[in-house]
Structure formats: structure tokens, C-alpha cells
N, C-alpha and C positions, 0 to 999 in steps of 0.2 A: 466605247467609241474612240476613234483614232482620226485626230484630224490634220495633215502637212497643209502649216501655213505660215509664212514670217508673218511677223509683228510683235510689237512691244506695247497694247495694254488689252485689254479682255473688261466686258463689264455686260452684267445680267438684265436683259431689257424686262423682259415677264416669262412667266409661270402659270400655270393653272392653280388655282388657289389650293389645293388638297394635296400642290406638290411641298411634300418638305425637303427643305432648302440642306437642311443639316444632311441628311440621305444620303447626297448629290456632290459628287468628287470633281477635280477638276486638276490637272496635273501639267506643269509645263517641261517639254523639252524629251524629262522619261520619266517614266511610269514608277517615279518612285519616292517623291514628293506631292502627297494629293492634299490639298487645300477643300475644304466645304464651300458650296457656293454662296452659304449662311455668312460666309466671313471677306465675303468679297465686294456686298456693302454697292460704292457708286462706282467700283472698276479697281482693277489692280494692274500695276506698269513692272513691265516685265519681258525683254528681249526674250526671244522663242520661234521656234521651227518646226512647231510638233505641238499640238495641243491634245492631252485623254480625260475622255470624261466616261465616268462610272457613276450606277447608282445603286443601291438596296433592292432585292428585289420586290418591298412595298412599293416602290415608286415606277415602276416597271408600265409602258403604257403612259404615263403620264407627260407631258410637251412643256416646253420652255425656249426662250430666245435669247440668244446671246452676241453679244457686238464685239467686233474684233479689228484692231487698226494694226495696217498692215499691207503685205501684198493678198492676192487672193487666189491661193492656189490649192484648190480643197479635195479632200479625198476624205469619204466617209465609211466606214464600217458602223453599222447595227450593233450595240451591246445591250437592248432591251429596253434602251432609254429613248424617246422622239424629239428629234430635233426640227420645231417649227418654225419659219420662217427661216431656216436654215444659217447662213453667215452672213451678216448684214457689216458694211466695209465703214471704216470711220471716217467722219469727216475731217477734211486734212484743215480747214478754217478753227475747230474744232481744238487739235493739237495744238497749233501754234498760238490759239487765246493763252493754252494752259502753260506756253513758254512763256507768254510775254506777261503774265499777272506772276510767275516768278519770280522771272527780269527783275519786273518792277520792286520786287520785296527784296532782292539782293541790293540792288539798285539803292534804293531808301537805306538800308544798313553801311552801307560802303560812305554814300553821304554823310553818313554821321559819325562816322569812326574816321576812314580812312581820308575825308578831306576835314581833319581835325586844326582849327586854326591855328597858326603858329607861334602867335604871339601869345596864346592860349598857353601852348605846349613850352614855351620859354619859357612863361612865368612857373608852370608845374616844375621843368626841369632845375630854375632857380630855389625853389622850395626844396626841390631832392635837395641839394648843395649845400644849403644851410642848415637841414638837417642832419645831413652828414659830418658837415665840422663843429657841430655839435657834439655827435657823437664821436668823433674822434678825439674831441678833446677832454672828454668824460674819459675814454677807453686810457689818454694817454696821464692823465692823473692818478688814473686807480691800480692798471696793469702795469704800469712803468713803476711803480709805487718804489722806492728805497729801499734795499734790504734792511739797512741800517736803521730807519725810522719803524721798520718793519719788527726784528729786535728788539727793538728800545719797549716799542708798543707790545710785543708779548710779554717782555719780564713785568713790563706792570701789569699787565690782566694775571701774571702767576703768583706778583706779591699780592695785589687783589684778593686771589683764588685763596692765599693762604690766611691772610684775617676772616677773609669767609669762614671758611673751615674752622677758624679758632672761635668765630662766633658761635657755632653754630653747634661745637663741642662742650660747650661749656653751657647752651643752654638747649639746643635740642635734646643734645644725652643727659640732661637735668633729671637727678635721680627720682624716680616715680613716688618712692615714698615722704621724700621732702616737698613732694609737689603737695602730696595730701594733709601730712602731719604737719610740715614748715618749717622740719630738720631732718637732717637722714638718720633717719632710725624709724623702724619698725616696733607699737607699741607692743610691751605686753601684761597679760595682768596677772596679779598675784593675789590670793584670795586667806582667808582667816581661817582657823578652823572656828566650828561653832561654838560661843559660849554659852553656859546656862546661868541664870540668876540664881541666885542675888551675883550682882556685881556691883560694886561701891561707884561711886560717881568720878567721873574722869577712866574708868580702867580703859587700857588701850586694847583693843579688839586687834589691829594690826601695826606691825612697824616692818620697813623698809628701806635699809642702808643708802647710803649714796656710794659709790666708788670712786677710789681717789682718782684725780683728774677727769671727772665728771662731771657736769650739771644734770639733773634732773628735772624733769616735766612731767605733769600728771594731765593725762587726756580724758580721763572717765574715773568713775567711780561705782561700787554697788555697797547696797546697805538694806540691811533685811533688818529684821527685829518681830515678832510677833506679842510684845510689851501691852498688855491692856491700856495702859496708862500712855505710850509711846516714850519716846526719848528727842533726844537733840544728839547728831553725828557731829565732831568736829573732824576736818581733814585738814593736817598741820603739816610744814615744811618748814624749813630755817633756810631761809637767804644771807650769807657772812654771819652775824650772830643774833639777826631779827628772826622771831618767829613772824610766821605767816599762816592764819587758819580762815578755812570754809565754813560755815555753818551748814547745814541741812538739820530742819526742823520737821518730824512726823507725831502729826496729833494721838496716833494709834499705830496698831499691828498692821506693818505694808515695806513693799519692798520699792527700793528705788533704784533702775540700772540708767546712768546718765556718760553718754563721749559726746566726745567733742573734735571737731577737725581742728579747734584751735585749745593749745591747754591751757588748764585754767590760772596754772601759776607763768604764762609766757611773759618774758620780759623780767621776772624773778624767780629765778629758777631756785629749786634745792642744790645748796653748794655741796661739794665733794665732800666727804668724810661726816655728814650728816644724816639724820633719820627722819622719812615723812612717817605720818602714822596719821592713822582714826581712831578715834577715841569717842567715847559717850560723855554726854555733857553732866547727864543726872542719873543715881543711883536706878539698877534694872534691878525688877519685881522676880521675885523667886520661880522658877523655871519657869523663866522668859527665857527665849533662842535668840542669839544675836550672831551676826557674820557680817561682814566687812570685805571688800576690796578694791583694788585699784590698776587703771590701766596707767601703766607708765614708761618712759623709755630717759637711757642714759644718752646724752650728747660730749662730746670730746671738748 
């Protein structure tokens, strides 16, 4: 359907109830923008000289009425769709409510913005003011800043930076096995071979030199024996010209492996050019096995 009319709004009065709305085209001006009548709701505003309406052929036979504000100069063509009560013209009282309840909402905005009090708008533009030499005087202390104060103030963050660094060298890179043991050295152990009984009382199962300019440390010790009768271990070092011994007492045939993170002789160490050793406290029983050793490490 093709219909020559000015006017600028269009709106769906009724329908027969079994017409669908989605179907039903409606296109202004040219035939190449079609709107659904479903989406046109309580009217739609819109300048035009030419209204087309199409439908699905379900809807074919089916009547509806449509309002149109405007002049009235109609010219209809049949496309299968009926048009009842044909063009019904809008009331011009009608149009001019829907300018003047605009008006009025323009009207209300413009009051509250646009006639903004001034004494209002003074005291805001005085707030801009004072916060701006504010900020200017922040920008002119810190950007204007002294090269020379500026200088000064790097070489001390770079002496800074360099006690950092020496802090941090001497105890970040803190060597991992003085972390453990509580000297740089890595222990290690040295072990006897085995003897058979009989062995006389006191014989030394193991001895271990010092080296000169050395202190030594003993961090562990092992001590086997399979003695029906057991023995007593002593583990001896010389500090300057004292001797120093451990006891370990076993009642019977048993092995004992003992470290330690801290050794046992810390704080008197075996001096250099001196020998630790273990030794048996009391005569071993005729092939009885005995073995001895010891974890130890040299310090400078």
C-alpha cells in the first residue's frame, strides 16, 4: 500500500485481534526503511510525504487503523492488506499539548542551570582560585626544584646505595656453609680401619693431625664396637698444651653415629700441629671389632 501524505507523526489506533503486528511493515518517505508496526508502540514523529505499508501474506485480509498528523492528501493502492477506517487526521490541540509539556521540561532545566546564582558561581570560581595557587605553588617548589640541591641530593642516595651494597655483601653473600657449620668450611669425615681384640686399654683406634696454621673442629663422631662386655670411647683434642676429651660410655655391642650443627669442641678448638684421636678407655675382649671416626673440618 502506497500512500501521498505530508506530516510528521503516524500512530496505530486498532487492529483485529489475530492481526500480528510484527507481520505488518510500515516505511516512510521510500520503500526502503520498513519499521514493524509492533515497534511503533504510542506513535512515531517523523517528517514524510509518502507513507508504504506491507504485510506477510498470513496477514492478508486482515483490517487495522492508523492516525496520521498532517496534511490530507491520500492516494491509496491495495497490497492485500485493508485499511479501515482509512486516514483519520490528528488533532492539532493534540500536537501543541506535546510542545508545550516539552517546553515545560526544557523550561525547568534551563532554570536550574542556566539561571545559576551568581553569587553562587563567585564563591565556586573563588574556590577554582585558591585551588589553583595551591597548586601552583606545590608545582613551583618541586619543578622549579635546584639542579644543584638536586646533585647534592643524588650523591647521597649513591653513597647511601654504596653502604647498602657493602651491607649486603658481606652478609647476603654470607657463605652458606658458615651459615650451617658456623665457620667456612665444609666438614669431613675420616674413618679407622677396623680393629680386632684383644686390644690393651687406652689403644687409639683413630688419630688425626692438625695442619699448621689451623684450628680444628670436630662436628660428629661414629663409634661401633660389637664388645660383649662394651667399652667406653674417649674423643681427645689439645687446645695449646691442654688436653681435652669426650667420654661416650656403651654398656654393650652398638654403634653410635652422633653431628652436630654446632662442634663439640667450639670455642676450643684443636690447635695446629696437634692430633685429635679416639681411643678406648678399657681393655677389648678377643675378636671383638672395633672402628672409630670422626666428622671434622680445618678453619684458617
Amino acid at each position: 500500500m502506497e500512500v501521498d501524505v505530508n506530516g510528521d507523526w503516524l500512530s496505530l489506533v486498532s487492529y483485529e485481534a489475530d492481526l500480528n503486528l510484527s507481520n505488518v511493515y510500515v516505511a516512510f518517505n521510500y520503500a526502503d526503511n520498513w519499521l514493524p508496526l509492533s515497534a511503533i508502540g504510542a506513535g512515531v514523529y517523523t517528517p514524510f510525504e509518502r507513507i508504504y505499508i506491507r504485510a506477510a501474506q498470513s496477514e492478508v485480509g486482515k483490517s487495522l487503523s492508523i492516525a496520521i498528523g498532517g496534511q490530507a492528501r491520500f492516494y491509496i493502492s491495495s497490497q492485500g492488506v485493508t485499511i479501515s477506517n482509512d486516514l483519520v487526521g490528528l488533532a492539532k490541540d493534540n500536537t501543541l499539548a506535546q510542545v508545550a509539556t516539552s517546553a515545560a521540561g526544557i523550561y525547568a532545566i534551563a532554570s536550574s542551570n542556566v539561571n545559576y546564582p551568581l553569587s553562587t558561581m563567585a564563591a565556586t570560581l573563588s574556590s577554582i582560585e585558591a585551588n589553583a595557587t595551591s597548586i601552583n605553588a606545590v608545582v613551583t617548589a618541586n619543578v622549579n626544584y635546584p639542579l644543584s640541591t638536586m646533585a647534592a641530593t643524588l650523591s647521597s642516595i649513591n653513597s647511601y646505595s654504596a653502604n647498602i651494597n657493602a651491607i649486603l655483601s658481606s652478609n647476603v653473600n654470607y657463605p652458606m656453609n658458615q651459615l650451617r657449620w658456623g665457620y667456612p668450611v665444609e666438614p669431613i669425615w675420616t674413618y679407622s680401619p677396623v680393629s680386632t681384640g684383644p686390644l690393651a686399654a687406652g689403644t687409639v683406634l683413630l688419630s688425626q693431625p692438625v695442619s699448621s696454621g689451623y684450628n680444628a673442629y670436630i662436628w660428629g663422631y661414629f663409634l661401633s664396637e660389637n664388645d660383649p662386655s662394651g667399652n667406653a670411647f674417649l674423643i681427645q683434642w689439645v687446645n695449646g698444651t691442654t688436653v681435652y676429651q669426650q667420654m661416650v660410655v656403651m654398656n654393650g655391642p652398638g654403634t653410635i653415629n652422633f653431628m652436630s650443627v654446632k662442634a663439640i669442641n667450639d670455642g676450643i678448638p684443636a690447635s695446629p700441629n696437634t692430633t685429635m684421636a679416639v681411643k678406648i678407655l678399657n681393655a677389648a675382649s678377643t675378636n671383638a671389632l672395633y672402628m672409630a671416626g670422626i666428622l671434622y673440618g680445618q678453619v684458617p
